[in-house]
Biotite code that builds the C-alpha atoms (Angstrom):
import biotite.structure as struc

atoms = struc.array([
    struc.Atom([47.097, -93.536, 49.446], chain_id="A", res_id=1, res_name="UNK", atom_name="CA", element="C"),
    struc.Atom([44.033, -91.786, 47.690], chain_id="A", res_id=2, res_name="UNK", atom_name="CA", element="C"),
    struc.Atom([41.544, -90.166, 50.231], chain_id="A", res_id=3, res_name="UNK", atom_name="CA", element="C"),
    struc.Atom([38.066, -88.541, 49.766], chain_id="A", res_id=4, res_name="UNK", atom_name="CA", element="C"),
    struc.Atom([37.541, -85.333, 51.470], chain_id="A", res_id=5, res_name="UNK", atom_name="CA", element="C"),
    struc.Atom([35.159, -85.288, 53.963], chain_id="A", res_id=6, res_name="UNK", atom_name="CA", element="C"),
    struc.Atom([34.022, -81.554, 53.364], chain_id="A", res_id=7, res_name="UNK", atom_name="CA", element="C"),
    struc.Atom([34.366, -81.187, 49.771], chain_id="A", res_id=8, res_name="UNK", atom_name="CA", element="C"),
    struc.Atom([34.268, -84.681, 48.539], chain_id="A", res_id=9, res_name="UNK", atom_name="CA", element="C"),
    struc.Atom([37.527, -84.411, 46.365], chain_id="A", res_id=10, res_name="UNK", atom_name="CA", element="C"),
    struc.Atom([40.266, -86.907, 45.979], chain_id="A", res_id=11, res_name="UNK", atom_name="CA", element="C"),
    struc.Atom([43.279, -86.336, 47.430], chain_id="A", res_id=12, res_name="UNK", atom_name="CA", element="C"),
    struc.Atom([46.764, -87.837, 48.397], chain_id="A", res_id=13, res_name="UNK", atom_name="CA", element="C"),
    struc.Atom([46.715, -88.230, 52.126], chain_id="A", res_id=14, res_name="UNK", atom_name="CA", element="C"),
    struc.Atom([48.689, -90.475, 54.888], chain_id="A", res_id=15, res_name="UNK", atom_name="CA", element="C"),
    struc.Atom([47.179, -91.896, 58.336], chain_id="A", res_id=16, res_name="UNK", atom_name="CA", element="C"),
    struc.Atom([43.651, -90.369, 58.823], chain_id="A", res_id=17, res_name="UNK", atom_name="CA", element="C"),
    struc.Atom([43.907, -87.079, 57.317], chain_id="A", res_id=18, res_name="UNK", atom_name="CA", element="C"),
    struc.Atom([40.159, -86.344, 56.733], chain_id="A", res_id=19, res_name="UNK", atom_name="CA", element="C"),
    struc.Atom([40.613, -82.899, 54.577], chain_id="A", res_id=20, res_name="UNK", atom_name="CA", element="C"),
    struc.Atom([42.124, -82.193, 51.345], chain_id="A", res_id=21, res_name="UNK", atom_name="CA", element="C"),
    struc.Atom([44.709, -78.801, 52.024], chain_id="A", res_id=22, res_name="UNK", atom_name="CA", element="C"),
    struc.Atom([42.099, -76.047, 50.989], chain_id="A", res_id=23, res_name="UNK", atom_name="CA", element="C"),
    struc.Atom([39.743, -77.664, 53.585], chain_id="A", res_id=24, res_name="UNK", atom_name="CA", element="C"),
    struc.Atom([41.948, -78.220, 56.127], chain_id="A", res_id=25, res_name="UNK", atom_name="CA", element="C"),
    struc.Atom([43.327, -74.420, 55.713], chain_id="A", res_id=26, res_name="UNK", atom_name="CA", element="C"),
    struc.Atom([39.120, -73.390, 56.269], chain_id="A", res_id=27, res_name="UNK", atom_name="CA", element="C"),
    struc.Atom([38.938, -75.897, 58.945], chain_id="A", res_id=28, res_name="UNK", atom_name="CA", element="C"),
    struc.Atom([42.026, -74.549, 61.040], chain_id="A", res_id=29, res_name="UNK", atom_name="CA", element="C"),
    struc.Atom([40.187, -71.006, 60.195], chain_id="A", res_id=30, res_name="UNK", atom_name="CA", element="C"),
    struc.Atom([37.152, -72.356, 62.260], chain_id="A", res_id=31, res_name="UNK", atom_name="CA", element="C"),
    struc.Atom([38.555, -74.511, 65.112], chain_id="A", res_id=32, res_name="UNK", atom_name="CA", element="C"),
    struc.Atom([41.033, -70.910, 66.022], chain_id="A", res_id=33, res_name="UNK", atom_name="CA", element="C"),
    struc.Atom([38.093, -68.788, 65.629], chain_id="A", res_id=34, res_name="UNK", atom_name="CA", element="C"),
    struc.Atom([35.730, -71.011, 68.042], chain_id="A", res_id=35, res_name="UNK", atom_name="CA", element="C"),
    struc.Atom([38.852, -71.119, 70.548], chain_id="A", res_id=36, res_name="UNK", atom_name="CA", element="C"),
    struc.Atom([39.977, -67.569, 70.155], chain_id="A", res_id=37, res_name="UNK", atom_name="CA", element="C"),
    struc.Atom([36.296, -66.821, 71.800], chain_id="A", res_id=38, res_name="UNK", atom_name="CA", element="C"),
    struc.Atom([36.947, -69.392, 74.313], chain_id="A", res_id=39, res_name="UNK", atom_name="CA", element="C"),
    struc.Atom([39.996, -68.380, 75.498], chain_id="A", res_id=40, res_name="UNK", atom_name="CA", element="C"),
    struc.Atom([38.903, -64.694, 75.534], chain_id="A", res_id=41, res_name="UNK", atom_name="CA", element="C"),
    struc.Atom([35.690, -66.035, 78.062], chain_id="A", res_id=42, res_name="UNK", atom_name="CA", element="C"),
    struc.Atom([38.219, -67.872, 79.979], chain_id="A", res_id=43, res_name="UNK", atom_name="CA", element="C"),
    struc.Atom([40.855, -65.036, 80.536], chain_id="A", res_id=44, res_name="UNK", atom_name="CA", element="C"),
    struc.Atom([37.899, -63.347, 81.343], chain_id="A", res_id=45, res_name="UNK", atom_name="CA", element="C"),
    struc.Atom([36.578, -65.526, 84.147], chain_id="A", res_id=46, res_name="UNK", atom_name="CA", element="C"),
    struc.Atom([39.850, -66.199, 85.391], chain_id="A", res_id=47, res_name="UNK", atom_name="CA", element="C"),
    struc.Atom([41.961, -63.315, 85.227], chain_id="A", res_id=48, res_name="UNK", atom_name="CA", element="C"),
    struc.Atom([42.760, -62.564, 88.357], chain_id="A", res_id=49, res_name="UNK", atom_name="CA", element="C"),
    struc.Atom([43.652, -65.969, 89.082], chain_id="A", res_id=50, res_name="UNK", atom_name="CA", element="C"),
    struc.Atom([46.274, -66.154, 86.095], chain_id="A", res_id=51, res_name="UNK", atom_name="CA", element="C"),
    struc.Atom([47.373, -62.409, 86.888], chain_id="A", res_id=52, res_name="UNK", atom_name="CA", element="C"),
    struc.Atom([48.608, -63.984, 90.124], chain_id="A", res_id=53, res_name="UNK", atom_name="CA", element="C"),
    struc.Atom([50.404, -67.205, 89.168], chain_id="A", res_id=54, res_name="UNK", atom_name="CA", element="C"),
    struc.Atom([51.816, -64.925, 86.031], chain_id="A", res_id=55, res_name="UNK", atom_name="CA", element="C"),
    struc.Atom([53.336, -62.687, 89.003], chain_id="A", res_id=56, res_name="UNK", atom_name="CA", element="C"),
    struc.Atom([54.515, -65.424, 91.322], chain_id="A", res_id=57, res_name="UNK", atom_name="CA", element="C"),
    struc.Atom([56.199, -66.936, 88.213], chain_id="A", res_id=58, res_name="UNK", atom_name="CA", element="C"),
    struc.Atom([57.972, -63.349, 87.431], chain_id="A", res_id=59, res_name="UNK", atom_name="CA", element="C"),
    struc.Atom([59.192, -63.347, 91.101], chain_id="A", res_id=60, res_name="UNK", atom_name="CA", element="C"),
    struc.Atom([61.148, -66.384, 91.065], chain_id="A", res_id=61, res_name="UNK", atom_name="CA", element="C"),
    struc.Atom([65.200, -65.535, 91.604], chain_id="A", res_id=62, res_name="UNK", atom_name="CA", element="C"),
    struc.Atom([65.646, -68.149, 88.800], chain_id="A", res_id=63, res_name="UNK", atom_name="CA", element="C"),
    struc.Atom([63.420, -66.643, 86.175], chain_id="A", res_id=64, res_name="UNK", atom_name="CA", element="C"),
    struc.Atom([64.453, -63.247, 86.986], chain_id="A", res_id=65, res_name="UNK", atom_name="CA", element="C"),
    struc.Atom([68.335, -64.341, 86.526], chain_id="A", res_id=66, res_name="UNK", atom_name="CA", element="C"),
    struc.Atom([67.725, -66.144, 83.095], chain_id="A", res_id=67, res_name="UNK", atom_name="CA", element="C"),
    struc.Atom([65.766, -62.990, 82.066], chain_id="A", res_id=68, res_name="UNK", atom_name="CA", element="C"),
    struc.Atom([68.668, -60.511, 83.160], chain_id="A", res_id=69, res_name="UNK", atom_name="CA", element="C"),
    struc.Atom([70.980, -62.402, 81.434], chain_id="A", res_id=70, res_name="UNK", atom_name="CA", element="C"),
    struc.Atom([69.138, -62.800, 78.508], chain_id="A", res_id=71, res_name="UNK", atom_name="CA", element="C"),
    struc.Atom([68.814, -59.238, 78.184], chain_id="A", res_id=72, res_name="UNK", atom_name="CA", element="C"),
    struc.Atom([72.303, -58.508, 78.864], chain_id="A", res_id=73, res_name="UNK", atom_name="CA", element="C"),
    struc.Atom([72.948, -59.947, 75.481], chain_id="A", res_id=74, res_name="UNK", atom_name="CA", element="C"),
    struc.Atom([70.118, -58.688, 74.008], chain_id="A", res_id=75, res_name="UNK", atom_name="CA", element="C"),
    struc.Atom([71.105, -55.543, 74.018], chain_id="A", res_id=76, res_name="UNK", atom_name="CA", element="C"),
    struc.Atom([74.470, -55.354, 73.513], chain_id="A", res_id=77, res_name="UNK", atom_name="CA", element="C"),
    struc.Atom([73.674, -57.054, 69.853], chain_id="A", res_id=78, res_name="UNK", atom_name="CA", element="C"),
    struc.Atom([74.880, -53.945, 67.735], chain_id="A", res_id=79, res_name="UNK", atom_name="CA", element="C"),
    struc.Atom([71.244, -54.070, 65.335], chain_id="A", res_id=80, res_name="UNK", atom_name="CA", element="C"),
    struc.Atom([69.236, -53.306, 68.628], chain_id="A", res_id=81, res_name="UNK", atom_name="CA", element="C"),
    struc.Atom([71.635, -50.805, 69.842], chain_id="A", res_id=82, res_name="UNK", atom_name="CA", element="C"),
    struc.Atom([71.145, -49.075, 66.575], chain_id="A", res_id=83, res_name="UNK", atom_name="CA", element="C"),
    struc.Atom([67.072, -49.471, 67.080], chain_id="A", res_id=84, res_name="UNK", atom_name="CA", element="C"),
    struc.Atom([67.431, -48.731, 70.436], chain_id="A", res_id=85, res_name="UNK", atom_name="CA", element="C"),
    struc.Atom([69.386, -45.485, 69.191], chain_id="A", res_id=86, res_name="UNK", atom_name="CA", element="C"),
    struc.Atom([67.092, -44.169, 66.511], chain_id="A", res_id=87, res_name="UNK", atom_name="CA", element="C"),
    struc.Atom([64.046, -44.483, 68.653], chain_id="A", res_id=88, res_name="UNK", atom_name="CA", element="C"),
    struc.Atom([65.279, -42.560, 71.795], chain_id="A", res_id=89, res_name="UNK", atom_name="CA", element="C"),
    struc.Atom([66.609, -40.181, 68.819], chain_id="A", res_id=90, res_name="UNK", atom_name="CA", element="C"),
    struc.Atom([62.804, -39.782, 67.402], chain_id="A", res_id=91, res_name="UNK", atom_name="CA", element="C"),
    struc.Atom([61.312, -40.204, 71.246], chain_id="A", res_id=92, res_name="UNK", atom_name="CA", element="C"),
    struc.Atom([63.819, -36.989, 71.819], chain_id="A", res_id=93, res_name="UNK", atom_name="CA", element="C"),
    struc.Atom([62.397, -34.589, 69.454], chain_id="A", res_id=94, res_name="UNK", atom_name="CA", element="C"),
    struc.Atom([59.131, -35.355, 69.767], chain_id="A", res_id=95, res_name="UNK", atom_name="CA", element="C"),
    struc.Atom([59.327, -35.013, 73.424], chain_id="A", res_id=96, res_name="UNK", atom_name="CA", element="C"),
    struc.Atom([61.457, -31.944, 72.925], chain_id="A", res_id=97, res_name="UNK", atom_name="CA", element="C"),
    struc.Atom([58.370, -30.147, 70.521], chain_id="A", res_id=98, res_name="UNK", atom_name="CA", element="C"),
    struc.Atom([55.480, -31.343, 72.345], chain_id="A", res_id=99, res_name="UNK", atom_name="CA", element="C"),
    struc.Atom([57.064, -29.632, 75.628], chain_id="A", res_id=100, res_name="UNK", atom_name="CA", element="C"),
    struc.Atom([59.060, -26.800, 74.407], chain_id="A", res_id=101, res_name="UNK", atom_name="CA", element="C"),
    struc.Atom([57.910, -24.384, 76.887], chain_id="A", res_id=102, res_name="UNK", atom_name="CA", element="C"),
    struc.Atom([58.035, -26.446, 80.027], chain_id="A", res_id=103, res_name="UNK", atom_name="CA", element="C"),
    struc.Atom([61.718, -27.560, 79.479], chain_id="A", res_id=104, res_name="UNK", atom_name="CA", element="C"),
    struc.Atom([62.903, -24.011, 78.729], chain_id="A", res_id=105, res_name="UNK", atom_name="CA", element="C"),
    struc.Atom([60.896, -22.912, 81.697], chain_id="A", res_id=106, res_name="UNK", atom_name="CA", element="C"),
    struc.Atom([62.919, -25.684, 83.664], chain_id="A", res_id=107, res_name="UNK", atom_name="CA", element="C"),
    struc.Atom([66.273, -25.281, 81.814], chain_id="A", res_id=108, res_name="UNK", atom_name="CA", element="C"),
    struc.Atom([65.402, -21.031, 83.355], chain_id="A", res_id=109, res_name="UNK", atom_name="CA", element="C"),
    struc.Atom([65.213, -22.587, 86.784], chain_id="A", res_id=110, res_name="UNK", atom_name="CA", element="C"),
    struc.Atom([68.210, -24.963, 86.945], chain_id="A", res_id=111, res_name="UNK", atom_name="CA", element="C"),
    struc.Atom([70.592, -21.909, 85.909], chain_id="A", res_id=112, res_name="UNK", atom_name="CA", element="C"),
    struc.Atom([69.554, -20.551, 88.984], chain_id="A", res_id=113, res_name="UNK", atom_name="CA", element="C"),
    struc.Atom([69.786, -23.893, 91.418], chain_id="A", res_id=114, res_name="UNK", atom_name="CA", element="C"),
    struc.Atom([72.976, -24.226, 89.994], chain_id="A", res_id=115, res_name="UNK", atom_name="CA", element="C"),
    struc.Atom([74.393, -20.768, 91.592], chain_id="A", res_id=116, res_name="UNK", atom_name="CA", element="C"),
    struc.Atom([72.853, -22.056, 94.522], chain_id="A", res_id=117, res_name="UNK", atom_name="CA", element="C"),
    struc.Atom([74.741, -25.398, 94.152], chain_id="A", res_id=118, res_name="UNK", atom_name="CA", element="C"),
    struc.Atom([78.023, -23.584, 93.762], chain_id="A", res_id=119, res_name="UNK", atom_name="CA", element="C"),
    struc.Atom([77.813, -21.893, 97.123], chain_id="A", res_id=120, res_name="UNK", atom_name="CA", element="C"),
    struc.Atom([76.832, -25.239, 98.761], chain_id="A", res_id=121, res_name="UNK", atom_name="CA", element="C"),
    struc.Atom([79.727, -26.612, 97.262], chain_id="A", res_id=122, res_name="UNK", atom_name="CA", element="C"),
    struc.Atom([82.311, -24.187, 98.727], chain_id="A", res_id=123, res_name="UNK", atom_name="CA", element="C"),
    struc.Atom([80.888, -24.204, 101.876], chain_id="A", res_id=124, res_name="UNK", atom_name="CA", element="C"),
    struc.Atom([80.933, -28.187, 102.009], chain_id="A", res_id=125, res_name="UNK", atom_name="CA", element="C"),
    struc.Atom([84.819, -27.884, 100.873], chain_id="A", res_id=126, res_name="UNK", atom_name="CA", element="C"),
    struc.Atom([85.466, -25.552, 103.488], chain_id="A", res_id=127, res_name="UNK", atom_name="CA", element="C"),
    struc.Atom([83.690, -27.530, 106.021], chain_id="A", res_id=128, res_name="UNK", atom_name="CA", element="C"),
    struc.Atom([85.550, -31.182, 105.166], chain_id="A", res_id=129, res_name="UNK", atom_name="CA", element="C"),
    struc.Atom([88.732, -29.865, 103.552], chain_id="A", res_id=130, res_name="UNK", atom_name="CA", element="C"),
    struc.Atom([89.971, -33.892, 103.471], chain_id="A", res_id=131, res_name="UNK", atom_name="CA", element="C"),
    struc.Atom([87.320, -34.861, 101.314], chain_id="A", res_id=132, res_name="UNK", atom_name="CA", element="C"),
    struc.Atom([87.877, -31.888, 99.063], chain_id="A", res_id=133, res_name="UNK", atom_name="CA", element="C"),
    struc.Atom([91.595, -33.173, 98.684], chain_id="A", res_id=134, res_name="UNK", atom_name="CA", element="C"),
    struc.Atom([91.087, -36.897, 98.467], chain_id="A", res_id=135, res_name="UNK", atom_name="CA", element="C"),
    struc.Atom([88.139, -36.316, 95.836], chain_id="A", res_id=136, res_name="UNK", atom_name="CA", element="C"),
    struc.Atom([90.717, -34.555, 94.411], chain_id="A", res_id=137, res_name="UNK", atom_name="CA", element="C"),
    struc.Atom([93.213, -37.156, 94.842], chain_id="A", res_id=138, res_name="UNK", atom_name="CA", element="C"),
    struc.Atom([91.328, -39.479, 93.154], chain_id="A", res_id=139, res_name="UNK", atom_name="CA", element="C"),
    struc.Atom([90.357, -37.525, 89.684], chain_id="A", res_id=140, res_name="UNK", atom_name="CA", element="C"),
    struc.Atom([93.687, -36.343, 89.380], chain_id="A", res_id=141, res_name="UNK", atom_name="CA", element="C"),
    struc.Atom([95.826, -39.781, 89.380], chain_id="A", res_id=142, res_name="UNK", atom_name="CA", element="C"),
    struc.Atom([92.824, -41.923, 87.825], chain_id="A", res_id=143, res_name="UNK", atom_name="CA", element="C"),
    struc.Atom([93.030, -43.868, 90.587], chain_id="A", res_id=144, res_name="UNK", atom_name="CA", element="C"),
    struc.Atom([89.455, -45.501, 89.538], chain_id="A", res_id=145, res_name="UNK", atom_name="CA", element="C"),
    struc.Atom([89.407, -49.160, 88.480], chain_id="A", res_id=146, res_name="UNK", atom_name="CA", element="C"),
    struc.Atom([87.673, -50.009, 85.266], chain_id="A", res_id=147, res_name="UNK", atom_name="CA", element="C"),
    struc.Atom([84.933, -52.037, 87.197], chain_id="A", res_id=148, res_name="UNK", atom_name="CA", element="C"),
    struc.Atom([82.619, -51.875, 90.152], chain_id="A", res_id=149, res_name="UNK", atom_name="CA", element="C"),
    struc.Atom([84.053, -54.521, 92.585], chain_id="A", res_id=150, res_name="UNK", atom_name="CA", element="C"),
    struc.Atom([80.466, -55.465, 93.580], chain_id="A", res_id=151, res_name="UNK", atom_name="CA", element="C"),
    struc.Atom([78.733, -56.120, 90.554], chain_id="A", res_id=152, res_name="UNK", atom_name="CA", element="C"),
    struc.Atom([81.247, -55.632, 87.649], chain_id="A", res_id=153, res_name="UNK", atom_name="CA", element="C"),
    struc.Atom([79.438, -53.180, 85.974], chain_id="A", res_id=154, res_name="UNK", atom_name="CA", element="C"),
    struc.Atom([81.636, -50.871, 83.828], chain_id="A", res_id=155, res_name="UNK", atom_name="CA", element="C"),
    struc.Atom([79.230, -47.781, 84.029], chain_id="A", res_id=156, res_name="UNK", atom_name="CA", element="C"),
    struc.Atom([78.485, -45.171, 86.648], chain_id="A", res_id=157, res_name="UNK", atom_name="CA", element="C"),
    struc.Atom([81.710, -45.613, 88.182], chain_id="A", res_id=158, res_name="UNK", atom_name="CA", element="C"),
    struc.Atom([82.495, -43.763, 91.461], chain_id="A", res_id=159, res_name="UNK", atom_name="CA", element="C"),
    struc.Atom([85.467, -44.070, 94.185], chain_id="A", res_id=160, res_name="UNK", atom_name="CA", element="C"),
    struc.Atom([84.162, -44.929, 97.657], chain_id="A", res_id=161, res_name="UNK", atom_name="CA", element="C"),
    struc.Atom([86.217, -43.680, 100.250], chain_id="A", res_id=162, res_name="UNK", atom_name="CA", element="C"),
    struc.Atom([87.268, -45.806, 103.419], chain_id="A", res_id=163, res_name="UNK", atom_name="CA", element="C"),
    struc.Atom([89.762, -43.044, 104.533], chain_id="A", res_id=164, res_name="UNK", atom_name="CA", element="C"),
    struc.Atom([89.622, -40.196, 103.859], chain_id="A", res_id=165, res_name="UNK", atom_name="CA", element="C"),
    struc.Atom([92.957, -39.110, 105.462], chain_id="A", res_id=166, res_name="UNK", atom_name="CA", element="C"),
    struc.Atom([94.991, -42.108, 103.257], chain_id="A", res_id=167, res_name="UNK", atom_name="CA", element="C"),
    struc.Atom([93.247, -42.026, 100.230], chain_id="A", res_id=168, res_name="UNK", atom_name="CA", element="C"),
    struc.Atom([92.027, -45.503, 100.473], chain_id="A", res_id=169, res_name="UNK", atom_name="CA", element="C"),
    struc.Atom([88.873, -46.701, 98.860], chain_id="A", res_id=170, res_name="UNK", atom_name="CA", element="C"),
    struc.Atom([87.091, -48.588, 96.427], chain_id="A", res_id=171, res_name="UNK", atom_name="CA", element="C"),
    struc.Atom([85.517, -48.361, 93.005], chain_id="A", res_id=172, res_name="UNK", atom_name="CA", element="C"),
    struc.Atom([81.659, -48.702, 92.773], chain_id="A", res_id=173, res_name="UNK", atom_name="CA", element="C"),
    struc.Atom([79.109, -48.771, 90.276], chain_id="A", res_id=174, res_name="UNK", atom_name="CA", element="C"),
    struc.Atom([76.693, -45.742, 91.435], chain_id="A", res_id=175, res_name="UNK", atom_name="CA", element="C"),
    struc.Atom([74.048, -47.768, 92.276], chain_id="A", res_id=176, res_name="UNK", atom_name="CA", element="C"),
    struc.Atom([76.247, -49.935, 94.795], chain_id="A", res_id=177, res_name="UNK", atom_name="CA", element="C"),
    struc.Atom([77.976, -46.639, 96.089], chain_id="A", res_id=178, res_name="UNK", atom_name="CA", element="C"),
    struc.Atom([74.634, -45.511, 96.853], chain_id="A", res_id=179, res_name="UNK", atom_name="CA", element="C"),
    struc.Atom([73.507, -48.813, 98.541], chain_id="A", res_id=180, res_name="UNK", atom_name="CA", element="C"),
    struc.Atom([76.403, -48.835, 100.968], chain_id="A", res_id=181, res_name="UNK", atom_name="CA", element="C"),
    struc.Atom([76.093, -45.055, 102.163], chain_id="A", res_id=182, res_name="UNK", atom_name="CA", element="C"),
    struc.Atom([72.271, -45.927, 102.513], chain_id="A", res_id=183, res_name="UNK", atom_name="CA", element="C"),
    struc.Atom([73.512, -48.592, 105.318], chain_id="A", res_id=184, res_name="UNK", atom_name="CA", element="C"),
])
């Protein structure tokens, strides 16, 4: 079906009631996104806080916040993000490292020292719970850890929570579960 165009006044092949040959309808779109860019930017203007707050209750649903956990679970264990993720810690690193030279060495000067401290503490804790000394020990020595917190499944951070000391009993836990149940 042969159309005229309404801007131009070229012929043009068109269906239903297209009104604009292609260049004008490309210069068109131009216009109608510039006119509503400027109306949306008055809007989010006026109304900011009001969208700020049903963004947030949104966020703060259990559901959303599952869907986007699991989401990014798989996100990045795909091996091209790892590699992106890797790179830009890697460049993030040095850049850190040369912008703050002086402070970290100053800091690395300092920890040297805690860590003398943090030996002491150590024997004096050992000698004061001699039990928890051996089962620690226990524990390292015949790999007694599972491959997987028992809370959460997590196969990171993993620590041995004892329930007896005395026996040797426990379970493994992520650290971040292990630190929840000594905080109850």
């Amino acid at each position: 079906m042969t159309k005229i165009c309404k801007l131009c006044g070229k012929e043009f092949e068109g269906y239903c009631n297209r009104k604009y040959c292609s260049e004008c309808k490309i210069i068109k779109r131009k216009e109608w996104d510039n006119k509503h860019r400027e109306y949306n930017k008055r809007y989010y203007k006026k109304y900011r806080d009001e969208i700020m707050e049903k963004s947030k209750e949104y966020r703060q649903k259990q559901e959303v916040i599952e869907r986007r956990r699991e989401y990014m679970k798989k996100y990045y264990k795909r091996p091209e993000v790892e590699e992106r993720r890797r790179e830009y810690y890697k460049e993030f690193n040095k850049k850190y490292y040369k912008k703050n030279k002086d402070i970290l060495l100053k800091k690395q000067k300092e920890s040297k020292k805690e860590k003398g401290y943090y030996k002491e503490y150590l024997k004096e804790y050992n000698k004061k719970y001699p039990e928890r000394r051996k089962a620690r020990s226990f524990v390292y020595n015949n790999k007694q850890k599972g491959n997987e917190c028992l809370e959460c499944g997590s196969t990171k951070n993993l620590d041995f929570h004892h329930t007896n000391y005395e026996k040797n009993e426990g379970i493994t836990l992520c650290r971040s579960c292990h630190n929840i149940i000594h905080k109850k």
